[in-house]
N, C-alpha and C positions, 0 to 999 in steps of 0.2 A: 639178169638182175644185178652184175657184178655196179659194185659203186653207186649204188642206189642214194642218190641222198633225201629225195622228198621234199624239195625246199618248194617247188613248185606245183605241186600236189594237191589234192583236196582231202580231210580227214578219212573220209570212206578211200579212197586207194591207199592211202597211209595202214588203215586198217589191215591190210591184206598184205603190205608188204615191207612197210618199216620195221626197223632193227634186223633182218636177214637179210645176209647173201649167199648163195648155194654154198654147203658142204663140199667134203669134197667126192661126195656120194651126186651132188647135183638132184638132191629131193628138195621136191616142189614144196614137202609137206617138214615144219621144220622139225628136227628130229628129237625124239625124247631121250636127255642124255642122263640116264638113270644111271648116274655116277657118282659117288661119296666124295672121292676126293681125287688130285690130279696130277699126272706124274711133270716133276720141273726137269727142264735141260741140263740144271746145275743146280748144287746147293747155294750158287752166288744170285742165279735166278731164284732161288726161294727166298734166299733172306731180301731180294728186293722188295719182291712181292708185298713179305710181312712187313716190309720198312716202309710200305708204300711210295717206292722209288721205282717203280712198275706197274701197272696195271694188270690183273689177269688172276685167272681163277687159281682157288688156295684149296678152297673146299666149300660142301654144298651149303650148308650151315651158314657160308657169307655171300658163295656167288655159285650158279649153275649158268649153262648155255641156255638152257630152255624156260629158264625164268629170268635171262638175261635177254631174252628176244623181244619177249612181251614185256616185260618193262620199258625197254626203249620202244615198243611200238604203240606202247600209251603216254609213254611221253609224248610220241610224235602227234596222235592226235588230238592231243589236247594241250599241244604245242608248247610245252614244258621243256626244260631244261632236263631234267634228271629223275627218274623214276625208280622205288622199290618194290619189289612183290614181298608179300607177306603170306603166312599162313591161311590168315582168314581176315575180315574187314575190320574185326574187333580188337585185332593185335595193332593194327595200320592205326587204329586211333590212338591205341596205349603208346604207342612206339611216338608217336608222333607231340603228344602231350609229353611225356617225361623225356623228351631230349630238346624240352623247352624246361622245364618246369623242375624243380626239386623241392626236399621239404622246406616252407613257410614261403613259398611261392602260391599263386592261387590263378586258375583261369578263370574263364566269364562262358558261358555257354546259352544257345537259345532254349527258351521254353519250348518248343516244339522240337523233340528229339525222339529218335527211334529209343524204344524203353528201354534196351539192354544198354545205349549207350551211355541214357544218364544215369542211370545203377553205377555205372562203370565210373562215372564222371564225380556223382552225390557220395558213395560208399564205399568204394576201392580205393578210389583214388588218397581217400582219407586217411587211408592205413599209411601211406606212401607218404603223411603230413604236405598231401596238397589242396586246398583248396578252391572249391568250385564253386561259381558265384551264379546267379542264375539272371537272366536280360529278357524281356519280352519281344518277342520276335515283330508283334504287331504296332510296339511304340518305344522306336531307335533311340527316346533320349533316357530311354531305362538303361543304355549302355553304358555313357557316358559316367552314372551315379557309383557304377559299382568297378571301377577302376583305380588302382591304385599304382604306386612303381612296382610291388609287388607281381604284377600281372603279367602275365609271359603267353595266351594266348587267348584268339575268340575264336570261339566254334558255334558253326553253326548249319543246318543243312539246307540247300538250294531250294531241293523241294522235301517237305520233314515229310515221316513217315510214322502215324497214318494219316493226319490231318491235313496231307497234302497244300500247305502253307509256303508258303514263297516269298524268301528275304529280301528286305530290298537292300539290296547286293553292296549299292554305292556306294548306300548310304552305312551300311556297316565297314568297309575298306578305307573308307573317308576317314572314320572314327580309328580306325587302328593307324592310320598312316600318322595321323594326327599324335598319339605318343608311340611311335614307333615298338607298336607291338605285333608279331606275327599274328595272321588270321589263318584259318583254317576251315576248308569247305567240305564235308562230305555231299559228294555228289552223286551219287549211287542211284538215288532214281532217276535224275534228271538223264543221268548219261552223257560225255561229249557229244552226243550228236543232237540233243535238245540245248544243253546248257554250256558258255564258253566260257571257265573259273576264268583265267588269266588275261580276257578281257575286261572286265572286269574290275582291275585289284585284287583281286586273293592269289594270299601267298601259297599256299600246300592245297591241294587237291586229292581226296583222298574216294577209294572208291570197296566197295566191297565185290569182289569178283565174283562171289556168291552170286547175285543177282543179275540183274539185266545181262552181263556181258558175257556170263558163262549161259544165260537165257536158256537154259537144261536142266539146272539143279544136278550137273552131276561132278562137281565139287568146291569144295571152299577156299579160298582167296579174299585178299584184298592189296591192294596195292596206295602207294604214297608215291606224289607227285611235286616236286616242286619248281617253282617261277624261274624263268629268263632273268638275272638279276637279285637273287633273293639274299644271295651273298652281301651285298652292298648294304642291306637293310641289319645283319645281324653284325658285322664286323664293326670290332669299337662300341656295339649297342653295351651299353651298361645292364640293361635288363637280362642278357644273356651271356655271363662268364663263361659257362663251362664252353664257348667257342673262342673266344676272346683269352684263356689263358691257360698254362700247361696242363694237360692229361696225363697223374700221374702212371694210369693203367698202360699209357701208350709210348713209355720212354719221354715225358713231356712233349708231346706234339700238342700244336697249336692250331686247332681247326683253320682256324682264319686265315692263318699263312696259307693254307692248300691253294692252289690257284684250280681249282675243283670245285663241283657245288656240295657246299661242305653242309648243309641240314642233311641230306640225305647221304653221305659218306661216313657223319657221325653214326645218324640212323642202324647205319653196317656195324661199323665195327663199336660200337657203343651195344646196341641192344639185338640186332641178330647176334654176331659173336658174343654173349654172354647170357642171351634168355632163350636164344634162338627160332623163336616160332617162323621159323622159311618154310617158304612154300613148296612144294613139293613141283619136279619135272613134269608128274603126270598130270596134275591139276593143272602149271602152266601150260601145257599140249590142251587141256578141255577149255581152259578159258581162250586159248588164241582163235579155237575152232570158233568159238561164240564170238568172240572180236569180229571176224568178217562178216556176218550175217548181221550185225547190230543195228547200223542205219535202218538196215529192213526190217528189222523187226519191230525197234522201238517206235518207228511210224506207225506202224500196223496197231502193236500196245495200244498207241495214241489215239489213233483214230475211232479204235471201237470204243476206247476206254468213254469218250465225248459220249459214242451214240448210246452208250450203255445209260452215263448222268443224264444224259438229256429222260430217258426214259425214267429210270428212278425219277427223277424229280416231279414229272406229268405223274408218277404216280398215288393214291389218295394216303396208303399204306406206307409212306416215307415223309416221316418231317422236314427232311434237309438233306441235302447232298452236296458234298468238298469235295470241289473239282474243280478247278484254276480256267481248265477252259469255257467252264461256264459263262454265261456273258454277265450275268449278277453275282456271280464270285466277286467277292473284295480281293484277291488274288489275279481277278481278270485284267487290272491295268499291266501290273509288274509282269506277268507273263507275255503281255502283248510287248514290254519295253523288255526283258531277259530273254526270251525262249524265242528258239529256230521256230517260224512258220505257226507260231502259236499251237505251238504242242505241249501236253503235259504229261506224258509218259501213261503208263497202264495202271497207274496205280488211283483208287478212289475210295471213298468213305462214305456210309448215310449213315442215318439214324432212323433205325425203324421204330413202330408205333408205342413198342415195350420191351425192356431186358429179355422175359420171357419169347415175342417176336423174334427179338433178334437170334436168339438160341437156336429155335426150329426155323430162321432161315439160314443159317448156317449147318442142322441135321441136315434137311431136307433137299439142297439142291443137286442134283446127278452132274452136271458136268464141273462144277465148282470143287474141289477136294480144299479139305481142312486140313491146312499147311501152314506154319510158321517160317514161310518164306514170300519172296515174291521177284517178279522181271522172270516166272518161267514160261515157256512156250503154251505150257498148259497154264489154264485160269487156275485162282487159288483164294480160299477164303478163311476169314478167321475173326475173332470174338476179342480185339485190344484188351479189354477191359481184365481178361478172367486169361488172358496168355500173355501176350508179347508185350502188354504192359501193366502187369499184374502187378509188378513189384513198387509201383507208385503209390504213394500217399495220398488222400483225399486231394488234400492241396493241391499234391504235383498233378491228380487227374485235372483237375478243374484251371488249373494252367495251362494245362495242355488242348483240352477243350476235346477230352474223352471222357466216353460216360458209359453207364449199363450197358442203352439201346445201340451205342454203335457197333457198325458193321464195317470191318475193311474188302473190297478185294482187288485182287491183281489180275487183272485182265489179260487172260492169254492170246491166242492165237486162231484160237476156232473160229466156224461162224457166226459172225455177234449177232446173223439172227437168230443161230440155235439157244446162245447165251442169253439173249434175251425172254426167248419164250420158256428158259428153263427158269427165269426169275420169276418172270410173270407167275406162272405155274403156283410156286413157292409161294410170292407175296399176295 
């Protein structure tokens, strides 16, 4: 594997072996470097380091090998310039918003977000004096209304969760190119192997490693990814000083000058070096293990996830079912013109016949477990409404186009006929 570069590659062998080349142990498997900090050849080598007259590990807090592998091996796949891990998916957005954005700055977000993120977005962010504008994901010229200079990013997600709603990608990149504002895509259900950000237009790719790509649940990540060129976009942008002029935390350094991709280098030493949520070596070792198994799985997700909607919706006991691959999804054109091979990931939504309904079909079903997760090997189900976006206002449900009766779930890996007859059963 010495010299690997990947240039000619396809994202699934990317998957398996961008950002390594053997140790000097020569393991296959890349090694977990449960390591705080790191010894220098010289005190003139550290102070380069710190001066960033160097590249290379300082401490874990900024950089590790094993969360330095998987970063560059999701850059690779999703053909990015430069990648961070983070703690969890939720730090990856904070990190990502406030090293665009400070107080009386404000972003633009879509109505269809995963619930903890616009908590994150409506009433943290608040305290921080930044403000969060809200865009309907279903009609692009709601975008254009609620921008101002003020505005420093749009967020929005590929495919949301749980409404599984699908942006039209373009036509939102269009609109930011237009007053040169960064975008920003959580892509987390979709996955690079359904959805490709940076073809595209979107600048940041962001993903929760939690999900699909650790596809185990056995620990939390997220990662931030940004564009081939993204530099060009921010340097001289008036809408973003703190890159554009001295850092007095850092000896007056000036992002811009870095001949680096400076959104994700500030990212470092900006908000890991001083809030630090990094990711941990052993969680990067669980999620790289899930990176190679991903293609495969998330087709498998795919595929039952269809036979499963198709079934819900033939049924009498379900009003409606959101699912992209449907062929009468309003969602069905955009998936057919965004998404690999017209897949829409494992994840789906109905609405059963009552609040009550929906309840005992979420007690009752045996291979479905009740989780505030999803993308794991095992199926998973859960109640929006009274959990994962409980903290919503009437309003924001009825934006979102979540109610009492729905129902999410993530489609695992079993047999989707056993899955189906355990629905059957239930409904």
């Amino acid at each position: 594997m010495a010299n690997f570069s990947g240039n000619n590659f396809t994202s699934n062998t990317l998957s398996l072996h961008a950002g390594y080349e053997y140790d000097t142990q020569r393991t296959l498997s890349v090694p977990i470097y449960q390591s705080t900090a790191y010894s220098f050849e010289s005190l003139e080598q550290a102070a380069a380091r710190f001066g960033l007259q160097e590249l290379g590990n300082i401490y874990s807090r900024l950089t590790n090998p094993s969360v330095d592998v998987l970063a560059r091996r999701l850059a690779a796949v999703e053909d990015g310039a430069f990648a961070v891990g983070t703690a969890s998916g939720s730090s990856a957005i904070f990190y990502s918003i406030v090293n665009l954005a400070q107080t009386g700055d404000n972003i633009v977000y879509s109505n269809k977000l995963y619930g903890g993120t616009q908590t994150l977005f409506v009433h943290t962010l608040k305290r921080f004096g930044i403000e969060a504008r809200v865009f309907d994901i279903d009609d692009i010229s709601t975008l254009e209304k609620v921008i101002d200079s003020k505005t420093k990013a749009i967020f929005f997600e590929s495919l949301s969760n749980p409404q599984i709603a699908i942006a039209d990608v373009e036509a939102i990149t269009h609109i930011a190119k237009k007053y040169k504002i960064v975008n920003i895509c959580d892509n987390t259900v979709a996955t690079p192997f359904l959805f490709r950000p940076f073809d595209y237009g979107i600048d940041i790719s962001i993903h929760s490693l939690t999900k699909y790509i650790n596809g185990h649940g056995s620990g939390l990540g997220g990662v931030v990814i940004e564009r081939n060129g993204l530099n060009d976009l921010i340097k001289g942008n008036p809408r973003y000083p703190a890159f554009n002029t001295p850092d007095a935390s850092y000896h007056g350094l000036i992002y811009a000058d870095l001949p680096l991709p400076i959104f994700c280098i500030r990212l470092i030493i900006e908000w890991l070096r001083n809030l630090g949520a990094t990711l941990s070596p052993q969680n990067a070792w669980n999620h790289l293990q899930g990176l190679e198994t991903l293609e495969l799985r998330i087709n498998r997700h795919s595929d039952s996830a269809l036979e499963i909607a198709e079934f819900l919706q033939s049924h009498p006991n379900v009003s409606e079912v959101s699912y992209p691959g449907l062929k009468n999804s309003p969602y069905h054109t955009l998936l057919q013109k965004y998404f690999k091979n017209g897949r829409a990931s494992g994840l789906l939504s109905f609405e059963a016949k009552s609040h009550e309904h929906a309840l005992k079909i979420c007690n009752s079903l045996e291979l479905f477990s009740i989780v505030a997760n999803i993308g794991d090997s095992k199926s998973l189900i859960i109640h929006p409404h009274s959990t994962t976006h409980s903290q919503l206002s009437e309003a924001e449900f009825k934006s979102a186009g979540i109610t009492p009766n729905t129902v999410r779930i993530s489609v695992g890996l079993e047999s989707v006929s056993d899955l189906i007859a355990d629905l059957k059963r239930v409904l």
